[in-house]
Structures are given as structure tokens and as C-alpha cells.
ZAMIMAR-202829 format. One record per residue (C-alpha): residue in one letter; x, y, z. Coordinates in steps of 0.25 Angstrom, whole numbers, plus 5000, padded with zeros to 4 digits. Example, Ala and Ser with C-alpha at 12.3 -4.5 7.8 and 13.67 -1.06 7.14 Angstrom:
2
{'A', {5049, 4982, 5031}}
{'S', {5055, 4996, 5029}}
***
This chain:
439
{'X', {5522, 5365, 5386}}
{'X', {5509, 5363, 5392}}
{'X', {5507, 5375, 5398}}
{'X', {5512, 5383, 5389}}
{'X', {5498, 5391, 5386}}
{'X', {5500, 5393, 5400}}
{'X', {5513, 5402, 5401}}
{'X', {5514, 5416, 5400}}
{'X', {5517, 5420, 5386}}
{'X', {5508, 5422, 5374}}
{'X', {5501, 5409, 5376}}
{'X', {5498, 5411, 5389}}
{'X', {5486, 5422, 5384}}
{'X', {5477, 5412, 5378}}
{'X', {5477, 5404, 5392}}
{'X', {5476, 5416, 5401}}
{'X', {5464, 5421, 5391}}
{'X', {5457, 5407, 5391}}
{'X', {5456, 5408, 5407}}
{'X', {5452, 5422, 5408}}
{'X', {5440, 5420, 5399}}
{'X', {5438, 5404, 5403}}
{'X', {5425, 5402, 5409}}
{'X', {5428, 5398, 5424}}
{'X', {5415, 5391, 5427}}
{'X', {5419, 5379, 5434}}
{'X', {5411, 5367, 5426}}
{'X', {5414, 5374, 5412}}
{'X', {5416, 5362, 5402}}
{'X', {5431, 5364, 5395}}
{'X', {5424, 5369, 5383}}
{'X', {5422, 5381, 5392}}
{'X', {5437, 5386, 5395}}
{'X', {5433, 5385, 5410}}
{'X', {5445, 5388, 5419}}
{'X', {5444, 5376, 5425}}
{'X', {5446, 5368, 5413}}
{'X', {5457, 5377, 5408}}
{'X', {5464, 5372, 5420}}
{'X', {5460, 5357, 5418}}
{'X', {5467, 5359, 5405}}
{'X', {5480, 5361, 5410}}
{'X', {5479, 5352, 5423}}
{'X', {5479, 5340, 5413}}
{'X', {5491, 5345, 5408}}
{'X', {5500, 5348, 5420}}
{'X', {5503, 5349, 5433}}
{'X', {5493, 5358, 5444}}
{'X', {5506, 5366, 5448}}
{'X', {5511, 5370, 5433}}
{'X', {5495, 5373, 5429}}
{'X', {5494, 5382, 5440}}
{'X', {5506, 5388, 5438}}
{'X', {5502, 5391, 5424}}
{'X', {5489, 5396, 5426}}
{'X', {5496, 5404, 5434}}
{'X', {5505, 5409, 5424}}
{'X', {5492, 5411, 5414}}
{'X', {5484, 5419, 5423}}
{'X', {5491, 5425, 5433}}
{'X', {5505, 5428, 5426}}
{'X', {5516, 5422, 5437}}
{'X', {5522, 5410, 5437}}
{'X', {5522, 5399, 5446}}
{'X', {5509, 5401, 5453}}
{'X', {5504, 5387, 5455}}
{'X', {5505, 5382, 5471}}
{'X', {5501, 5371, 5477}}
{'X', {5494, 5375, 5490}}
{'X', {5487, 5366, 5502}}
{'X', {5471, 5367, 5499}}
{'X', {5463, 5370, 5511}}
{'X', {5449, 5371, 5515}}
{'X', {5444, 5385, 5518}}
{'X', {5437, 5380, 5532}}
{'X', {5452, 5376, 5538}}
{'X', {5458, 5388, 5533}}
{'X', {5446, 5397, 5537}}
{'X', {5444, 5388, 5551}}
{'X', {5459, 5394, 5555}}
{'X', {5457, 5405, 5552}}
{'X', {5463, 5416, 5562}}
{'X', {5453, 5427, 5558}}
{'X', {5439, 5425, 5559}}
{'X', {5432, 5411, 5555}}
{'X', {5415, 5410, 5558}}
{'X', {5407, 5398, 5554}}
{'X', {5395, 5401, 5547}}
{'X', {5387, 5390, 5546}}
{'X', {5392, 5376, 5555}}
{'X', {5396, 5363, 5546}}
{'X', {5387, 5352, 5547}}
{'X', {5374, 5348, 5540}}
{'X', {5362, 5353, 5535}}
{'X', {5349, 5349, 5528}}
{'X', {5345, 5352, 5513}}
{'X', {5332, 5355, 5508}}
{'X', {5330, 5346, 5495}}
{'X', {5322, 5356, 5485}}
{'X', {5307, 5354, 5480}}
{'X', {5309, 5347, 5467}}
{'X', {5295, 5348, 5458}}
{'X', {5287, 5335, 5455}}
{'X', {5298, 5328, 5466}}
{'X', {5297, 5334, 5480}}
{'X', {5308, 5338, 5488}}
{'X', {5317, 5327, 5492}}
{'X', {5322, 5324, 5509}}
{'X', {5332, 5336, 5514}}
{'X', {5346, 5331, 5512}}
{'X', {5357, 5334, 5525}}
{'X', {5369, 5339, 5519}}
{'X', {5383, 5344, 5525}}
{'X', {5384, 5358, 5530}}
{'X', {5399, 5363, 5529}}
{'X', {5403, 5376, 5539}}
{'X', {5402, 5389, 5532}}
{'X', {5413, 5397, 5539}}
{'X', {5417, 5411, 5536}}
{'X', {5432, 5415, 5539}}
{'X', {5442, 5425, 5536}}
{'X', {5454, 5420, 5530}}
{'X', {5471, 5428, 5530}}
{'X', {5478, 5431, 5520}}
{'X', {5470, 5424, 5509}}
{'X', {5474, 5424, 5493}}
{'X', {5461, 5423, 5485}}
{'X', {5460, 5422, 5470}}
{'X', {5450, 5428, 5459}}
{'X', {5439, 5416, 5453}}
{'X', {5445, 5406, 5466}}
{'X', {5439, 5402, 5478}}
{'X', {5453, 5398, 5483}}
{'X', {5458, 5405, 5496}}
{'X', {5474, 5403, 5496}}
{'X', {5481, 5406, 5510}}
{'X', {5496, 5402, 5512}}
{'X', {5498, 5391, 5505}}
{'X', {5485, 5385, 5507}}
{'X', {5471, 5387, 5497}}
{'X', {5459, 5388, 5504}}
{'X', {5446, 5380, 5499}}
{'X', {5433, 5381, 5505}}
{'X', {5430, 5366, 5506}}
{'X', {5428, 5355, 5518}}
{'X', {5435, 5341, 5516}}
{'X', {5422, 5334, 5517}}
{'X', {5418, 5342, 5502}}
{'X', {5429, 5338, 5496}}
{'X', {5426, 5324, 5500}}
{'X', {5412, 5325, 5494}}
{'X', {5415, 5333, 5481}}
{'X', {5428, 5332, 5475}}
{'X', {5431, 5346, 5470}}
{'X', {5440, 5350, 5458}}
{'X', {5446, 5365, 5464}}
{'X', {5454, 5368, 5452}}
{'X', {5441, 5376, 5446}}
{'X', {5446, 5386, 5457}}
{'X', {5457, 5394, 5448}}
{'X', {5468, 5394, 5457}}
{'X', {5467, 5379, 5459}}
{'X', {5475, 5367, 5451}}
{'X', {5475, 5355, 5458}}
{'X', {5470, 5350, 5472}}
{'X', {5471, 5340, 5481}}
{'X', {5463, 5338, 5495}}
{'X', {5477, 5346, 5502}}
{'X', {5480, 5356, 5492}}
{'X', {5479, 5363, 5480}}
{'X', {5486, 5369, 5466}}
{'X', {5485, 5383, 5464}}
{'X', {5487, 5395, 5458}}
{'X', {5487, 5410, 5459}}
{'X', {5496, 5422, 5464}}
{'X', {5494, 5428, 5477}}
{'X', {5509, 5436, 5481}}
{'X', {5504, 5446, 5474}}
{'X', {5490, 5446, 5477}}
{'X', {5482, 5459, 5481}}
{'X', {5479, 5460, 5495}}
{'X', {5464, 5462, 5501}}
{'X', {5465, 5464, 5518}}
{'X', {5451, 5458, 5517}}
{'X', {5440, 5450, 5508}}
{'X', {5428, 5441, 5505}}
{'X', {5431, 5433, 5496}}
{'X', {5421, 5427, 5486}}
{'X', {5432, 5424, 5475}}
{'X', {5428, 5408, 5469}}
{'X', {5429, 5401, 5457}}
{'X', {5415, 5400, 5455}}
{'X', {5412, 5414, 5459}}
{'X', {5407, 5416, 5444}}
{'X', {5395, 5407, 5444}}
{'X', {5383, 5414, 5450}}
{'X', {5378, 5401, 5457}}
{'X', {5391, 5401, 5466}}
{'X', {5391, 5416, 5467}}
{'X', {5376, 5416, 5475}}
{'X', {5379, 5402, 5481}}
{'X', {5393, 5401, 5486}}
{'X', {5399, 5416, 5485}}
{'X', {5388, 5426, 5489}}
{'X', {5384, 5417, 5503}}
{'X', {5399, 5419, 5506}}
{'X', {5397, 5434, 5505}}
{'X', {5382, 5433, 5513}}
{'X', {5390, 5425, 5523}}
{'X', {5399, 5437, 5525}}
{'X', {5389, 5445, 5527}}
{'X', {5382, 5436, 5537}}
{'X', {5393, 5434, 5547}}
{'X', {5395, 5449, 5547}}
{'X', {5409, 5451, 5539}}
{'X', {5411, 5466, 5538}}
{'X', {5407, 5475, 5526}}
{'X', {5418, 5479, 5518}}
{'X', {5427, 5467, 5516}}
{'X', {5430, 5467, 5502}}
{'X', {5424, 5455, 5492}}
{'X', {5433, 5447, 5483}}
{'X', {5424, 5443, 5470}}
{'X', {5429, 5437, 5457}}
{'X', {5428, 5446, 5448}}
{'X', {5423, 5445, 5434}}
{'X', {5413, 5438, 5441}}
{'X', {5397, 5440, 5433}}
{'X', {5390, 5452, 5437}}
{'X', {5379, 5447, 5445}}
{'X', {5388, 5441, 5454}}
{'X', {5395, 5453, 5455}}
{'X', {5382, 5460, 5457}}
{'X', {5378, 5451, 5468}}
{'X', {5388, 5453, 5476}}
{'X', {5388, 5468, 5477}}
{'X', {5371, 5465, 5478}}
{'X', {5375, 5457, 5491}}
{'X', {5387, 5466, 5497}}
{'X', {5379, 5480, 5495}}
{'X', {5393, 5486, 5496}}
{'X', {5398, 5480, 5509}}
{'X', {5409, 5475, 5504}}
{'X', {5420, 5478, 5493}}
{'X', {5420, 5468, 5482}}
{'X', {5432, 5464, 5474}}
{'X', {5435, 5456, 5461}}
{'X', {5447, 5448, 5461}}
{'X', {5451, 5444, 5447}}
{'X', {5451, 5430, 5443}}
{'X', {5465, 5422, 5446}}
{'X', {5468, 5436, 5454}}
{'X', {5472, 5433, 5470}}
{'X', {5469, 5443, 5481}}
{'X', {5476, 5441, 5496}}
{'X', {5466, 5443, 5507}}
{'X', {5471, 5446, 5520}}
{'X', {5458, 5442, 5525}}
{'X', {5450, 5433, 5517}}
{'X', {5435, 5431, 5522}}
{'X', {5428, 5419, 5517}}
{'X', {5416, 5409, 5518}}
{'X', {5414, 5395, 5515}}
{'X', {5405, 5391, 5504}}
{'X', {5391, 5386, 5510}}
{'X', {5391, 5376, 5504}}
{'X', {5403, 5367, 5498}}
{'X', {5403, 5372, 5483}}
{'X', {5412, 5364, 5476}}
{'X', {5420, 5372, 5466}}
{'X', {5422, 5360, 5456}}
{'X', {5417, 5346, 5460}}
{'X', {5423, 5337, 5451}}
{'X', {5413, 5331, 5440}}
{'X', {5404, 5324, 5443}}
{'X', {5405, 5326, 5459}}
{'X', {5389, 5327, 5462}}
{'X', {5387, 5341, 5470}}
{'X', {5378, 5336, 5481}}
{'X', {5371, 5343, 5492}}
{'X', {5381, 5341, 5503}}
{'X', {5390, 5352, 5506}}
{'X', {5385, 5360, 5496}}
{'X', {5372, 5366, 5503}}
{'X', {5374, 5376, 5514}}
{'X', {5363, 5378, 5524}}
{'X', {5351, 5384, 5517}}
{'X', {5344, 5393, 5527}}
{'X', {5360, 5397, 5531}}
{'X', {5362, 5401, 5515}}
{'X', {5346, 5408, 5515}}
{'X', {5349, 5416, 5526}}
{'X', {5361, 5423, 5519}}
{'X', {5351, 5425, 5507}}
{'X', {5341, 5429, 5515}}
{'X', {5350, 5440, 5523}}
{'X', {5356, 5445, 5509}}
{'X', {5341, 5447, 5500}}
{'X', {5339, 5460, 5507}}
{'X', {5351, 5467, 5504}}
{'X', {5350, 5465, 5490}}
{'X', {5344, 5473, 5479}}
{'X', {5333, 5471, 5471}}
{'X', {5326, 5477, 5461}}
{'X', {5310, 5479, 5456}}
{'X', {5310, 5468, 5442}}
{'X', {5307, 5455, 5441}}
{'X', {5296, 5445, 5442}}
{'X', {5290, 5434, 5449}}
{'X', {5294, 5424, 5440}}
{'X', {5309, 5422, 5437}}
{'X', {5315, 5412, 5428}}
{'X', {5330, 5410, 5432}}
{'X', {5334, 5405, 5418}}
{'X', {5347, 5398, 5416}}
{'X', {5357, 5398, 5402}}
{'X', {5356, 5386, 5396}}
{'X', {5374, 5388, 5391}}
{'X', {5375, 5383, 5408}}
{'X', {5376, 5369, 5413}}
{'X', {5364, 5364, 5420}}
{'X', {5356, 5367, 5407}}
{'X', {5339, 5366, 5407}}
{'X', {5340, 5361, 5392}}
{'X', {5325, 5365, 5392}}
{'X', {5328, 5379, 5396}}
{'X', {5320, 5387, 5386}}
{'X', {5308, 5379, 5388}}
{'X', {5308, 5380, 5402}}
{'X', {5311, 5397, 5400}}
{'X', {5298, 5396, 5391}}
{'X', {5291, 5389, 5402}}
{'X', {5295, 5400, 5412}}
{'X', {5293, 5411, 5404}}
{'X', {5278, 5406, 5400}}
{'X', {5274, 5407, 5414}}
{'X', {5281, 5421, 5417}}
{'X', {5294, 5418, 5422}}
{'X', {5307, 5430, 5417}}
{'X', {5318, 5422, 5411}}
{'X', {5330, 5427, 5418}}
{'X', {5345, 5421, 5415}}
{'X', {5349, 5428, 5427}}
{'X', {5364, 5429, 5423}}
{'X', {5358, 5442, 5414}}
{'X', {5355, 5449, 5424}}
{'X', {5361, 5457, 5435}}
{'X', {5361, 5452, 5449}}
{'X', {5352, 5463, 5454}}
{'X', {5342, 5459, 5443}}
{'X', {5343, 5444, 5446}}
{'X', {5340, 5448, 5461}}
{'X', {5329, 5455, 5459}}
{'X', {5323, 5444, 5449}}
{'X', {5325, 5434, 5460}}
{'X', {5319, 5443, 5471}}
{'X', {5306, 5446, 5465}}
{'X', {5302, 5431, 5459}}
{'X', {5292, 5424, 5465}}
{'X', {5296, 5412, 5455}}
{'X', {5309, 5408, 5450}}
{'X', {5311, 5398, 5439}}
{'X', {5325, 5392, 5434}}
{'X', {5335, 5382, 5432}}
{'X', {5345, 5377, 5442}}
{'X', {5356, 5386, 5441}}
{'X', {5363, 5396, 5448}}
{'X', {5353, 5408, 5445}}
{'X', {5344, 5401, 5453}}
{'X', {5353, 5405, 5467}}
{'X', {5348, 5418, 5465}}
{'X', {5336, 5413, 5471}}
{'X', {5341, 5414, 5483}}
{'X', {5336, 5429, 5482}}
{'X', {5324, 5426, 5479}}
{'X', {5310, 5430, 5490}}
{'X', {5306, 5418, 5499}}
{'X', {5293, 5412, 5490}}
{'X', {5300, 5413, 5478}}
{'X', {5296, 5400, 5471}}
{'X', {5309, 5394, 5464}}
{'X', {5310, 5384, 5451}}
{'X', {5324, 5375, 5450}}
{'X', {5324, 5367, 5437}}
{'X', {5335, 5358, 5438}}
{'X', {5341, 5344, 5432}}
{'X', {5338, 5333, 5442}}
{'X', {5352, 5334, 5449}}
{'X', {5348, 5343, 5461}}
{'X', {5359, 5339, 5471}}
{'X', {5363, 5354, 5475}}
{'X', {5350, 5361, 5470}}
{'X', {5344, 5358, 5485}}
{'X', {5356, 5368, 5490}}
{'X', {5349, 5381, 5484}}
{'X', {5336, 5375, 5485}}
{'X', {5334, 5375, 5500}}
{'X', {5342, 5387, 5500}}
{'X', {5331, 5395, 5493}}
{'X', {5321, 5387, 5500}}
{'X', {5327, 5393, 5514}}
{'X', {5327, 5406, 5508}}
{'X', {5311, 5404, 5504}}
{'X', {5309, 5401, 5489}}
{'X', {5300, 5391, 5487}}
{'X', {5310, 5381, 5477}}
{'X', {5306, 5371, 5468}}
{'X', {5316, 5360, 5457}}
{'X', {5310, 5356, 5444}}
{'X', {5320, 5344, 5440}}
{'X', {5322, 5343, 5425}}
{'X', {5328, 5330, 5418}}
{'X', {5343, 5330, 5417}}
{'X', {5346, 5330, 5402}}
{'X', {5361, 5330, 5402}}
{'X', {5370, 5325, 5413}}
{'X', {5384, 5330, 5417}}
{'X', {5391, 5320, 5425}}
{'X', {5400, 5331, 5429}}
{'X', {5390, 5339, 5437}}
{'X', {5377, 5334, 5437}}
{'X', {5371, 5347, 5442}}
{'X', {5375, 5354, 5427}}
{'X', {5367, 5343, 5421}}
{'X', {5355, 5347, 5410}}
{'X', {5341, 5345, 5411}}
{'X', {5328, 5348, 5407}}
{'X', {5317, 5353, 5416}}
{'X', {5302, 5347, 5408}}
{'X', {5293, 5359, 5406}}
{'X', {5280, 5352, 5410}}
{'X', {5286, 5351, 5425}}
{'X', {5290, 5367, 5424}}
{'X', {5276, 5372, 5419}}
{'X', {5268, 5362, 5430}}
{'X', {5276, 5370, 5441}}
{'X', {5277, 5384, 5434}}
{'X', {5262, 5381, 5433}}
{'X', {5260, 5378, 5447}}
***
């Protein structure tokens, strides 16, 4: 029998222990044991329904769990809600700031869709640990518009609980009879909650958003748990205690009589399918909107008396996106009296207080470099990147609205991923890096 690993007896172990330590991030190559590609595995091999009922089986230890459910955007199920339901920010268009590129010039704005950012309370919600699906009844609840799934085709099976979808509905798993009951929450559960980018990006604004609309201290939060420590720490940084936080274990379902939530500011694909490029429309929120919430956060938060003015954000080369030259350029930097820091070594608080009291940063496109957005206007920024800069002008004007002075060093792509081009490799040439160090 295929799924015979899959079933509850001796052989089901080896499964359930292969997903419990598989790395979940969601472009990790086969090699890597990703969740996702453990799923692929078995989708090849049978039909949606039976996977889900077996994964089910694996992991949560019941039977029959797969359901096919209608699939539904978050804005129509949020749009009628009874409760409460406040626009944040109106759908239409804005403009963004192409970035200063060295030795190029800075390229005409660009006009891009703007979609609403809306924040709602939603009745009697099931939410699930590492999944940013909302199911109610027996509908699941996705926080996309129609005209974004016309632009970038996206796979939502990375999300755990999903196996198969179509435009009208969805294959999924997870228990929720049982399910303990919360009166009310935030939620900022997601299947991309891990990665730091999407934490400062897309999880934390949701929170700041909250916050800026007024919503009342003491609603308990709903993280992932197991999630890294710096995340942790930044979110108790940014709550100073207003608000209870709770870990919901991964594949875990919790029923929220009142669910609050917020859309994403800007549409963050979970999984566009390979090689879907990631442009700037729909993707960039308004700038001087996201600033603000920043802006209105960096005086709560804590900082500490170490540091210095020259900051070099380095990045592992193990990660995609690799600067092949890596040591090289950390030579470079390091000559001319920038600390080396791979910020993922050091506790939150400590990577704030780096940030705040640099007057030059320095480092590779990645997502340390979000922390930026705490940096203290006048700070002058360095990007070094491969020449595929489609969303890079997202976090670019971002920063420039909150006052750093922003600057791109393009490299030479030496490896191409046809998948995602943004994980590409490259090479930035030293000469260029010392003439602006120098300058």
C-alpha cells in the first residue's frame, strides 16, 4: 500500500519524526526534507483527500480528517462581518520610489496597485499552529483579492493544512471538535511566521496596525511556537506587556470566539509557483503609511549603550541568494572599520541597539537588512544585490520615508535560478565597493 509509512502502527514513527524535524522553509530543495516536499512526495502518488487523511492520521492521531472546504478570500468573509470591520488604508494606487542604484541613477517612479488594508473581527474562527488559514463553517479563509491570483499564480499547499486547491475551494486537513476555546485573539499564526523577513515585514505591521487603530490592551496573542528567539523577543520588545502571548503548537487548532485580524500590506504570496516573476504590483504597501507605524513604534522600544557607527549586516553564505565573494567583501569592510555582525547570533535587543546607533550600515540583500527600519533618519544604508531588483524598491522607499539615506551596489549574477530569480547568486566587484566606502 502506498500509504502504508503513513498509518498508525510502527511504521508510522519514522513519518511523523521526519516532519517534526523537516525544515519547513518554504523554497527548501527536496534534499532538505522540507514540509512541503514531503507532501509533494505523496501527492504524486494519490489522491488529495486520501493524503490528507493520512497526514492526518501521522500527525494528529484521528482518522478521516481530510475535508474539502469552499476557499474564500479573507476581505469577503471579513467585509460581512457583523461585529466590527474598519478600512485602514483605501484600495487603489500609489507610486514607488525607484532606489538610487551606484554608478546608474535612480530609475522614473513606477505606479503600482494599492489593495485595502482592512482590519475586522471574525466569529467563531478555527486557527492552526504554522498556518495562516482561517477555517469558519465550512469555508477556509485566505487573505487574497481575485485580481492577485490572476497576476501570480500561487501554490497554497506550502500552508500545512492545505492539499489541493482550486479558484472555489480547497483540500484540507486538521481537527477542530476538539479544539480549545479562546473568547478572544490576535492572531499572528502563518506558515512563514519562521523566517525573520516575513516576521518584520508582514506579521509585526499587523500587530503595529493594532495598535494604531486602537484595539484594546490585553487581547491575548496567538504566535507559533518554536518559533526563533529573536522573533520571540521582538514581539514582547514591541507589546511591553500589553498583551498576553500564546504559543500554539505546530498542526495544533485553537477555536476563537472572536478572531481579530488584518490584511497583509502588501500581497505576500506564500508560494508563487516557480519561475512566476515577483514584481512590484501588489506587493508594495504605501510607504509613508508603513514609516509611520515604524516611526510611532521606535520610541517604546529598548535600547542599550554598545555598538558603533559602522555596522556590517553580514549574511551566511549556506542561504540562497549567496554573495560568492562574501569573504572578500567582509575583508573590505572590516579594513575600513565596519563590525561584522551575522545578526541571527545575537538577541534582538542587541541587533536593536546595533541598528540604532550606526551611522553607516553595510550588507547584502537579505532580510537582516529589514531591521533597518529602526535605524535613526541619516543613517546611510549600503544594498548589495544581484541585478534582479524587482521588489528591493519596496523596502527601499520604505526606509527612504523613514529618513536613511539608501544606496544599491548591483553585482554581476553568477548563477541563475529560473525558479525564483531573486535567490539568484552574484558577485559584487571590490573596486566599486572601496571607491564608495571611500567616498
Amino acid at each position: 500500500m502506498i500509504f502504508e509509512a503513513l498509518m498508525i502502527d510502527s511504521k508510522s514513527t519514522e513519518i511523523r519524526e521526519r516532519i517534526a524535524t523537516s525544515n519547513i522553509y518554504p523554497y527548501a530543495p527536496a534534499a532538505a526534507g522540507g514540509f512541503f516536499n514531503i507532501k509533494l512526495e505523496y501527492l504524486e502518488k494519490d489522491a488529495a483527500l486520501g493524503v490528507a487523511d493520512r497526514f492526518g492520521e501521522a500527525l494528529l492521531g484521528q482518522p478521516n480528517l481530510g475535508r474539502t472546504m469552499a476557499l474564500r478570500s479573507l476581505y469577503e468573509q471579513a467585509s460581512a462581518s457583523e461585529t466590527f470591520f474598519q478600512q485602514v488604508w483605501p484600495r487603489g494606487s500609489h507610486t514607488v520610489r525607484m532606489p538610487l542604484v551606484w554608478g546608474v541613477g535612480r530609475q522614473p517612479d513606477v505606479r503600482v496597485p494599492q489593495r485595502q488594508i482592512f482590519c475586522a473581527t471574525l466569529s467563531d474562527a478555527l486557527v492552526t499552529g504554522r498556518s495562516g488559514m482561517i477555517r469558519i463553517g465550512n469555508s477556509v479563509v485566505v487573505d487574497y483579492f481575485d485580481d492577485e491570483l490572476k497576476d501570480w499564480p500561487v501554490d497554497f499547499r506550502f500552508d500545512p493544512i492545505i492539499f489541493a486547491h482550486t479558484d472555489d475551494e480547497a483540500v484540507v486537513v486538521g481537527a477542530g471538535d476538539d479544539a480549545p476555546e479562546i473568547s478572544e485573539a490576535i492572531s499572528l499564526l502563518g506558515c512563514t511566521s519562521f523566517a525573520f523577513g516575513h516576521w518584520i515585514s508582514e506579521y509585526i505591521p499587523k500587530y503595529l496596525i493594532f495598535k494604531k487603530i486602537g484595539a484594546p490592551d490585553g487581547i491575548p496573542i496567538l504566535i507559533d511556537a518554536d518559533l526563533p528567539p529573536q522573533q520571540r523577543e521582538a514581539m514582547a520588545s514591541y507589546t511591553q506587556g500589553r498583551h498576553p502571548i500564546i504559543e500554539v503548537a505546530g498542526f495544533s487548532s485553537v477555536r476563537v470566539h472572536k478572531l481579530w485580524v488584518v490584511s497583509t500590506l502588501g500581497f505576500v504570496p506564500i508560494l508563487p509557483k516557480p519561475g512566476t516573476p515577483i514584481g512590484l504590483n501588489h506587493i508594495s504597501p504605501p510607504a509613508d503609511f508603513v514609516a509611520d507605524l515604524f516611526r510611532d513604534i521606535a520610541g517604546t522600544l529598548p535600547t542599550i549603550p554598545f555598538g558603533g557607527s559602522r555596522l556590517y549586516l553580514a549574511r551566511k553564505p549556506s542561504l540562497h541568494r549567496r554573495l560568492i565573494n562574501h569573504e572578500e567583501i567582509t575583508d573590505i569592510c572590516k579594513s575600513r572599520g565596519f563590525e561584522i555582525v551575522y545578526p541571527e547570533e545575537h538577541s534582538f535587543e542587541r541587533q536593536l541597539s546595533l541598528i540604532r546607533i550606526a551611522d553607516y550600515i553595510v550588507g547584502p540583500d537579505g532580510s537582516a537588512l529589514l531591521m533597518a527600519v529602526h535605524a535613526r533618519p541619516g543613517t546611510k544604508l549600503l544594498i548589495m544585490n544581484h541585478p534582479f531588483l524587482e521588489n528591493l524598491p519596496t523596502l527601499t522607499h520604505i526606509l527612504e520615508e523613514i529618513g536613511l539615506d539608501v544606496q544599491i551596489l548591483e553585482g554581476e549574477c553568477t548563477r541563475y535560478d529560473p525558479s525564483y530569480r531573486k535567490f539568484s547568486d552574484y558577485r559584487i566587484e571590490p573596486t566599486s565597493l572601496t571607491a564608495i566606502l571611500d567616498s
